[in-house]
N, C-alpha and C positions, 0 to 999 in steps of 0.2 A: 727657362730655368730660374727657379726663385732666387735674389741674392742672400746669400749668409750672412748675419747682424759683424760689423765689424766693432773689432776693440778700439778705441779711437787711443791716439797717442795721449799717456798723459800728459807730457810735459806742453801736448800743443793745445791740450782742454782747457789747462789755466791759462792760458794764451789769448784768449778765444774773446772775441769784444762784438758787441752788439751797438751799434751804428744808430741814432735816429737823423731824419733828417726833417731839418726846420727851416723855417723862413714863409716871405709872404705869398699870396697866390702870384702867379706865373714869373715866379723868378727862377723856374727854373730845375727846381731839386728834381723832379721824374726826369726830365731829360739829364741831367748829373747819372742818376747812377744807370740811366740806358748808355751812357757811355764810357760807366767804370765797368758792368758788366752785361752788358747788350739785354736788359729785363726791361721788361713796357709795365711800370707799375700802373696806367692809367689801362686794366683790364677789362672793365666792365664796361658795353658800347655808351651807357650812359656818359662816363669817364671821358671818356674819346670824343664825343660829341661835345663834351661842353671846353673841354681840355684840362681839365681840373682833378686831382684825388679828392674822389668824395669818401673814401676811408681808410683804413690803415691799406699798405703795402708791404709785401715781405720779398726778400732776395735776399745772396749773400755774394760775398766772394771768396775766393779759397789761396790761399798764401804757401809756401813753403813750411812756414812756422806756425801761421795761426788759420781759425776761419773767421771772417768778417759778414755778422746780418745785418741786412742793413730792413732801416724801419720806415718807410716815407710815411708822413702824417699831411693830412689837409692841410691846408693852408689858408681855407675861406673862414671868415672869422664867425659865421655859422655853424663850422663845422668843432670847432674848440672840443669838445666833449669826446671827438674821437681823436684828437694831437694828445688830449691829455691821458688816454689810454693806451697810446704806443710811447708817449713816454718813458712810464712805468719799467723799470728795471734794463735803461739802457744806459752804457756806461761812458758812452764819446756822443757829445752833441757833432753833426753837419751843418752847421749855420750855411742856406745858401739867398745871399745878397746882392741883388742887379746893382749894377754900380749907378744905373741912370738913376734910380728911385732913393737907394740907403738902404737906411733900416726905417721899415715900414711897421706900422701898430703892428700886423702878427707876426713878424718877426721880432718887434717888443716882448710881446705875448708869450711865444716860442721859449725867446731865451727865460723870463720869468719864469714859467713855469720848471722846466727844467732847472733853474737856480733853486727855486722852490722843493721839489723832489731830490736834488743833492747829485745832482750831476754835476761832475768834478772837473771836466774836460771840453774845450771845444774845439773845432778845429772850424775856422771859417774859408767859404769861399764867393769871392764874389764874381757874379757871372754880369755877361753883357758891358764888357768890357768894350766894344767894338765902339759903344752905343754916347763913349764919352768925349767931348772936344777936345779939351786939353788931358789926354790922356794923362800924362805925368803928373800934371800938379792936382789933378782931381782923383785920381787913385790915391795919391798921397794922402789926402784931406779927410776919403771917404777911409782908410784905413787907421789914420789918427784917432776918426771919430768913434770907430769900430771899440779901439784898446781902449778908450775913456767908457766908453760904453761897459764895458766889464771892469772893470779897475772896482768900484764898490760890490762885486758881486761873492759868490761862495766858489762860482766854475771861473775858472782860469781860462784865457783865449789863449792853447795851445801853437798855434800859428794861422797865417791867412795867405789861400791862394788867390788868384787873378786871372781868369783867361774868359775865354768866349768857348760859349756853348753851340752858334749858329754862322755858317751852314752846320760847319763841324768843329770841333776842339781838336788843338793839336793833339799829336801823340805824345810829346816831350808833356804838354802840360799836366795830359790825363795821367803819365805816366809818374811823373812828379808827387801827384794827390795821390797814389799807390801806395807807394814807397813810402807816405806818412802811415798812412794809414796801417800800413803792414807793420811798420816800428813804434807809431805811438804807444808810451809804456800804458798798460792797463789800470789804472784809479783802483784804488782799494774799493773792494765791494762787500757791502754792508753783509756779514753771516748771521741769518735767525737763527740759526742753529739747528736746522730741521727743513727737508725739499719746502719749496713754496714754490706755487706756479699758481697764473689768474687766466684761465679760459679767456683768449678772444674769436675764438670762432667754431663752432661745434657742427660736426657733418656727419655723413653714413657711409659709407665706401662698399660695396657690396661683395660680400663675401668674408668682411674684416668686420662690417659692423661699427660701432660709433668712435670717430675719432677727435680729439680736440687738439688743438693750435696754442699755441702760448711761449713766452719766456720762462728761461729758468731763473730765478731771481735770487734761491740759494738753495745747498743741500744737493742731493742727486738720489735719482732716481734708478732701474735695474727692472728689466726685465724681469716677470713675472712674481714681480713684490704688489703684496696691493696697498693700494692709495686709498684715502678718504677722502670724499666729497662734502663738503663741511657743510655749506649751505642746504647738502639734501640730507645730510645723515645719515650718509651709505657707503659703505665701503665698497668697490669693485678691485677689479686684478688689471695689471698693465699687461696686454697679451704681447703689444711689440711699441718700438721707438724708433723715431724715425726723423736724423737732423741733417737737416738740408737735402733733402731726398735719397740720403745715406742710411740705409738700416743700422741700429747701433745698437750696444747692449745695454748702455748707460746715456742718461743725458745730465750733467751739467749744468752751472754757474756761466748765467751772457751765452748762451746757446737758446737757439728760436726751434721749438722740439714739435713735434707730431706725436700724440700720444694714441696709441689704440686699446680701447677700455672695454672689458665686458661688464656683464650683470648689470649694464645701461642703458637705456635710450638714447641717441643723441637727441631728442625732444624734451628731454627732462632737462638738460643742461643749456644754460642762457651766460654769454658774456658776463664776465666779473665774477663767477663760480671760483672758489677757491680749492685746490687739491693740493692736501701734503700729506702727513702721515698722520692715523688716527693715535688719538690718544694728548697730543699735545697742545690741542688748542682749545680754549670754551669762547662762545661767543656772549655779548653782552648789550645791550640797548642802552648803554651809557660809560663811556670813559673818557678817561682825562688826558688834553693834550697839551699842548704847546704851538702858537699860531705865530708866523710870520706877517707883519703886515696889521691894518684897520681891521676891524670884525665889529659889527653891529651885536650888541648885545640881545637875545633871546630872539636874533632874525633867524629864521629857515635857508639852510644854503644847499648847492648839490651838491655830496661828497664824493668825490674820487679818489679811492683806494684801491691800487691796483687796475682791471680793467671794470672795476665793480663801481656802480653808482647810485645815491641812494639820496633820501632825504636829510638832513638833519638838523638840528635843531642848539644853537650856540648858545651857551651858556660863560659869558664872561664872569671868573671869578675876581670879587672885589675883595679889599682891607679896611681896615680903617685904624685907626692911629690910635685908638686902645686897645688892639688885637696885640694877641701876642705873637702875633705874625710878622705883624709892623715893628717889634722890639728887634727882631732879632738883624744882628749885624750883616748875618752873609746873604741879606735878602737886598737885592738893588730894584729898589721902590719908584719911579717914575712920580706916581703922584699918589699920594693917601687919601683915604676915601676915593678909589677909583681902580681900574683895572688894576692888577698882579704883572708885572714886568719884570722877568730874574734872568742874571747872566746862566748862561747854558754853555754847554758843548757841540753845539748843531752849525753855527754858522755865525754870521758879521749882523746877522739884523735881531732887533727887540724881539725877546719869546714872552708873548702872552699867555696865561694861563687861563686856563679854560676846561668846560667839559661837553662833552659833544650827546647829546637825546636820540636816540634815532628809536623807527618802531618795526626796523630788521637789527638782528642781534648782527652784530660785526666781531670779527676773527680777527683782531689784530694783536699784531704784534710788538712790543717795544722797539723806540728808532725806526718802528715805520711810517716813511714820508706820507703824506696825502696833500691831494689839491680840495679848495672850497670855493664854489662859484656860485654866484646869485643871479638872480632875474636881467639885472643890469649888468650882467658880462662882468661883473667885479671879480677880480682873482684874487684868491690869497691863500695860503698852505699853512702849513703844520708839521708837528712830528708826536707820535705819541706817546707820552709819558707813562700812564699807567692802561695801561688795558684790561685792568679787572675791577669790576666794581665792585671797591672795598667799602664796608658803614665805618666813614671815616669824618669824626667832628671837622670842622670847616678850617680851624686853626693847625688841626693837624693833614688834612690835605694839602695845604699850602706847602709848609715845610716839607714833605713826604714829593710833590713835584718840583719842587725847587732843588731836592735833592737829584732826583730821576732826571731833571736837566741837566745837572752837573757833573750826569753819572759816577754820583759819589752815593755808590752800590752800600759801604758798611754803615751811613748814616741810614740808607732806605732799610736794608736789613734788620738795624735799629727798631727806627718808626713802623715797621710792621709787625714787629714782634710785640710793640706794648698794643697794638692795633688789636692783634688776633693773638692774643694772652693767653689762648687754649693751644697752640700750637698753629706758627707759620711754618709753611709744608713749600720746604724748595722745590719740591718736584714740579715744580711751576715756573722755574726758571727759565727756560725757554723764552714761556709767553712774556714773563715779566719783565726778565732783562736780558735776552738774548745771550744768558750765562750753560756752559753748560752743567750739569751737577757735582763735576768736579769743580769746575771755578766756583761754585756758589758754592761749595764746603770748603775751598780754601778761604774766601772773604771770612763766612761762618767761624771758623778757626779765632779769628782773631779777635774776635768780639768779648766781650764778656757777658755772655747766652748759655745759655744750656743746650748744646746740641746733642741730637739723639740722626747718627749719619745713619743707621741702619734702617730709621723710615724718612730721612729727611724730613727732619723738624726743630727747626726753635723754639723756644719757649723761654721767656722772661723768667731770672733765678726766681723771682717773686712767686712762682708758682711751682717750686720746689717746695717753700716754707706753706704755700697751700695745702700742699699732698701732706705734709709735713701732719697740719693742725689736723687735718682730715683722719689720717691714723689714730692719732691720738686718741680722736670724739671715736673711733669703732673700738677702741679697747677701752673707752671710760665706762661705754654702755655693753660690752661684751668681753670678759674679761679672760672670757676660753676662746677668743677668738684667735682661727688660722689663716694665715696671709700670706700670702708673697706679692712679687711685682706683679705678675699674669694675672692674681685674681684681682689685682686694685682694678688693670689695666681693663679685664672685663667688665669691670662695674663703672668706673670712670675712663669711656671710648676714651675722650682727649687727651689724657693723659698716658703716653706710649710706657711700653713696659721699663727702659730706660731708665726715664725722668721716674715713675715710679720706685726703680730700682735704688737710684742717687738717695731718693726720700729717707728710703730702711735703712739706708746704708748711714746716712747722717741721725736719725731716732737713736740705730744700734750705737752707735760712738758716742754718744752724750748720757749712753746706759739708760734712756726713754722706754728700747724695748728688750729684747733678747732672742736669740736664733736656737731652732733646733730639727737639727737634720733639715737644713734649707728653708723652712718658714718661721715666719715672724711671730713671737709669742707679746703678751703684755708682760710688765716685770711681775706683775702681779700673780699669774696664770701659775697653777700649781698643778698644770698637769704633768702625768708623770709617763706617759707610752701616747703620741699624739694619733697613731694606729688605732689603739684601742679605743680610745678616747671618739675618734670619727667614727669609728664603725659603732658604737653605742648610743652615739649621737642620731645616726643617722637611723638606726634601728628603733630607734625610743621615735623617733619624731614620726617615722614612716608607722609605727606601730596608732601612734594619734589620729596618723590622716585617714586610716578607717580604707575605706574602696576608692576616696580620691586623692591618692597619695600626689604631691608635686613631682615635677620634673626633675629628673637628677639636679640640673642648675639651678634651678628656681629653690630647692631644698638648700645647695649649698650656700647660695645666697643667704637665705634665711639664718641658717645654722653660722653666718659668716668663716667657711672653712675652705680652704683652696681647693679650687676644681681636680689638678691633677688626686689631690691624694682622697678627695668625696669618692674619684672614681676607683680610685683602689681600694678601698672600704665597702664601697657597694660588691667590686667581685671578690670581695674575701665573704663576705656577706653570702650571697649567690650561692659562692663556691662550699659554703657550710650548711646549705639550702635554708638561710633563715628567712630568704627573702626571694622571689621567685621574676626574673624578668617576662614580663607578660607581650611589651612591643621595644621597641627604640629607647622609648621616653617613657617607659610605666612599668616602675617597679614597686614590687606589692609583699607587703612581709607575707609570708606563708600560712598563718594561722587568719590573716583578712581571708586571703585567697580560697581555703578550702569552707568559709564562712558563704562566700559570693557563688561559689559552686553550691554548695547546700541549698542554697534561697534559688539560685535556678533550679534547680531540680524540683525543690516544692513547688514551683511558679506550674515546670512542667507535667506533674502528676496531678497538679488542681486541675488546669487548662487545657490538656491537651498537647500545649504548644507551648513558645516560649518566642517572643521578638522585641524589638529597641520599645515596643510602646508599654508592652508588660512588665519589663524589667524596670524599663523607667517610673512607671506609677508606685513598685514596690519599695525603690532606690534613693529615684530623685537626683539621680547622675546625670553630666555631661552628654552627652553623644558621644566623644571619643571614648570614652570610661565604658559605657553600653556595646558598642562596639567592638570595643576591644573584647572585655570579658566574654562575649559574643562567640565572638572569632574563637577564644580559650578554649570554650565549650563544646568546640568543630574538635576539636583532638580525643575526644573521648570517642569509644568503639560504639558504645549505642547511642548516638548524637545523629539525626538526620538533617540534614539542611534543604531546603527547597524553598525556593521565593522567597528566602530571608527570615524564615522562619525556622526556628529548632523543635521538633521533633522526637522521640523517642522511637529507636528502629525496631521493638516488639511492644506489642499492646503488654498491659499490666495483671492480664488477666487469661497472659497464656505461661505455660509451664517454660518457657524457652526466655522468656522474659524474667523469671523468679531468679532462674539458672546463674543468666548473663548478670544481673545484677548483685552478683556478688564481687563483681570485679571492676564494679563502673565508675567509681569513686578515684580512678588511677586513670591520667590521661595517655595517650599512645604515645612511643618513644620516649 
């Protein structure tokens, strides 16, 4: 019997921590958690044989209050590329340390990286304890060295255990490392504001179909919601979830999830695939981060984002001491004419400023950590500052990341709005600053901007006095012209009907212009009924255009008169049959129309016939124009149509034809 997805408890979801475990080759970690919870990470007989994790590991444990996954990574410093992708979105380092050895380069490595991606917490242990002579004073010395070892870093060493792993570990010791583990408080965990999860293993299961592996790194997921696969740009459906081999309806923040995906192949999907929710991300071949640590300028390094890995290409940005970059006070300069170094909010070491090239577009997200490795095993990380590539002069990028470091969001809000002066569009806050559209309209609030909450968008006051002058030029040169905000907004996209609105509303109060029955007149404008006036308007001008009269729009455009009330003139129009609608988009005053009717019919009594190539030589019309009047033609009683051609359905020269053609001038219905 199949099991039932269970609700999982919420108070023990947020509970719930994900384990990595680090340190150097054979000190140890696989045999650690085969003895926290009886699992042989070393699975594959390759593994066995050498004795080593050649790639990630997955297990948990299961508590009263919380669940614990735990992550084992390699430890062979060949294998770095796969420690750095079970890193990624775990919230308690396992440091495990042979007492006989210390701390070895990848155990160096280990904790680096992990310092680097913003893990907050460690808990060490150090194993092979048996293995030392002076137990006491050299456990002491190696533990000493352990706390200096972290003291300059961003992760805290939570506590350190001490026991032996071989033959066997006590019970009291393994028990001990538990009971932290089960209480250690959870580290605040960075919210994108939207599910994120990074594919590390993709398979087929028969009879389920394609399923992938991953952390939940934030946001939550649900049974039968669908997800976006960013990388392929595809949406599929979550048919079921499954954490720690528990069916479940939901997965969860620090939960290690099984996802089963339809409308997929598991062959289309490769490690480092990104899946969250469509609509919230765009990806890009260049943004700007923030780099911990040395970085060669314009070297190629390998990016690790998540479990995804990629090429890219560094870009250190530089100053120089007549910038006015280099003027400004709250910028802490290391050296001029030379890299960008600004205090942040990320952590204890120097944030470089930079911008990253790559030639796969990347999905990231503001505050999201990443590692950068080179040929020479060099390590060094980041965080991302801007992830959308903005056309942003060099002096104002500067300021605009030094801001995004300091996540001092009302100065970026700021600097983007003189940026994108047609309208900065918060609906992008997610990607941007991990805001969600409420927090990004309170910042908003405060500012002195122009916001328009109804589509989420800024705009610098300066482009109120834009809209402003703009008006002005359509009533200097059209002095019957009809307006509102909707028809500005239709003619100028970037300008939302809002900011539009603010415009009329500041013209009308300084008496610029004047209002009547809801549109906007010039002071000048003497008309006296704006009804009649449109509807005369539109009849005089449709009466010009002959058989190719404009588009409703495209008329009102020209005539400059508001679209709502064009359209209510045309059906007074219509409705007085001065004017005949022919399709959608093609109205024709009635005296063209029985004109175009006449010329086909001569067309038909010369020829025979009547099709787009005849009409057209007589005309000199469109194709839709042909077409359509075509189509008209079909409504009459003696109109035959076959293969596109019109016809007459009695010759001209039978008695039955004279008859019928006293009525044929009148189309059917």
């Amino acid at each position: 019997m199949t099991k039932q997805p269970i609700e999982q408890n919420h108070n023990d979801i947020h509970n719930d921590v994900i384990v990595g475990l680090a340190g150097h080759i054979d000190h140890g970690k696989t045999t650690l958690i085969k003895a926290l919870n009886d699992f042989d990470g070393d699975s594959l007989e390759q593994e066995k044989q050498r004795g080593i994790t050649l790639d990630l590991s997955f297990s948990n444990l299961e508590f009263r209050v919380r669940n614990v996954a735990f992550i084992d990574v390699p430890g062979h410093s060949k294998l770095v590329k796969n420690m750095i992708a079970g890193v990624f979105g775990i919230d308690v380092l396992l440091l495990v340390v042979a007492a006989n050895e210390g701390i070895m380069p990848q155990s160096r490595e280990h904790i680096h990286i992990a310092n680097l991606l913003g893990v907050k917490s460690c808990i060490c242990v150090i194993t092979k304890i048996d293995k030392l002579e002076n137990k006491q004073k050299d456990l002491a010395d190696l533990e000493s060295t352990i706390k200096d070892f972290f003291k300059p870093l961003d992760m805290s060493l939570d506590s350190i255990f001490a026991l032996s792993l071989c033959p066997t570990p006590s019970t009291q010791e393994i028990e001990n490392l538990k009971q932290r583990l089960e209480s250690i408080p959870k580290p605040p965990k960075d919210d994108y504001g939207v599910f994120l999860y990074y594919i590390d293993r993709s398979f087929a299961i028969q009879g389920a179909g394609c399923v992938v592996t991953g952390s939940v790194l934030s946001g939550e997921c649900h049974i039968d919601e669908k997800l976006y696969i960013y990388n392929k740009s595809k949406e599929v459906s979550l048919k079921s979830i499954q954490v720690h081999k528990q069916k479940a309806l939901k997965a969860y923040p620090s939960q290690r999830v099984a996802l089963n995906l339809s409308a997929i192949s598991h062959n289309e999907l490769k490690r480092g695939y990104l899946i969250s929710k469509k609509g919230f991300l765009r990806g890009f071949d260049s943004i700007d981060v923030g780099i911990f640590g040395e970085v060669r300028h314009n070297a190629t390094y390998t990016l690790h984002i998540g479990s995804f890995k990629l090429k890219a290409k560094v870009c250190v940005l530089t100053t120089h001491k007549d910038s006015k970059f280099a003027d400004s006070n709250a910028t802490n300069l290391t050296n001029m004419d030379s890299k960008v170094i600004v205090s942040h909010a990320f952590g204890k070491a120097p944030l470089t400023l930079a911008t990253l090239k790559t030639d796969t577009p990347i999905f990231g997200i503001y505050s999201q950590r990443f590692v950068l490795r080179n040929d020479n095993d060099t390590l060094c990380g980041g965080v991302i500052l801007n992830p959308i590539a903005d056309p942003i002069k060099k002096h104002t990028r500067l300021i605009l990341l030094e801001s995004l470091a300091k996540k001092d969001f009302k100065q970026s809000f700021y600097l983007l709005t003189q940026i994108h002066k047609k309208g900065f569009g918060l609906v992008s806050s997610t990607q941007r600053f991990c805001l969600s559209h409420a927090q990004s309209l309170e910042i908003a609030k405060t500012l002195n901007l122009f916001l328009d909450e109804k589509v989420l968008t800024l705009y610098p006051l300066s482009q109120v006095e834009t809209l402003k002058t703009h008006i002005v030029e359509i009533f200097s040169r059209n002095k019957n012209a009809l307006i509102s905000a909707q028809s500005l907004n239709t003619k100028l996209k970037w300008a939302s009907p809002a900011l539009c609105q603010r415009a009329l509303d500041e013209l009308l109060k300084e008496g610029q212009i004047k209002n009547q029955n809801g549109l906007y007149l010039s002071q000048w404008c003497q008309i006296q009924n704006i009804h009649t006036y449109a509807e005369q308007s539109i009849l005089e001008s449709l009466a010009n255009q002959g058989y190719a009269p404009l588009a409703p729009y495209n008329l009102y455009e020209e005539l400059e008169i508001d679209r709502s009330l064009g359209d209510n003139a045309l059906k007074a129009l219509t409705h007085a049959q001065k004017v005949v609608r022919i399709t959608h988009n093609l109205f024709i005053t009635t005296t063209a129309l029985q004109k175009i009717v006449s010329l086909m019919r001569e067309i038909l009594q010369t020829n025979g016939y009547i099709d787009v190539n005849l009409l057209r030589n007589h005309t000199q019309l469109s194709r839709k124009y042909l077409i359509a009047y075509l189509e008209y033609l079909d409504k009459f009683d003696d109109i035959v149509c076959k293969d596109n051609k019109r016809s007459l359905k009695y010759a001209p020269q039978n008695r039955a034809y004279k008859d019928s053609s006293k009525d044929s001038n009148q189309p059917k219905g």
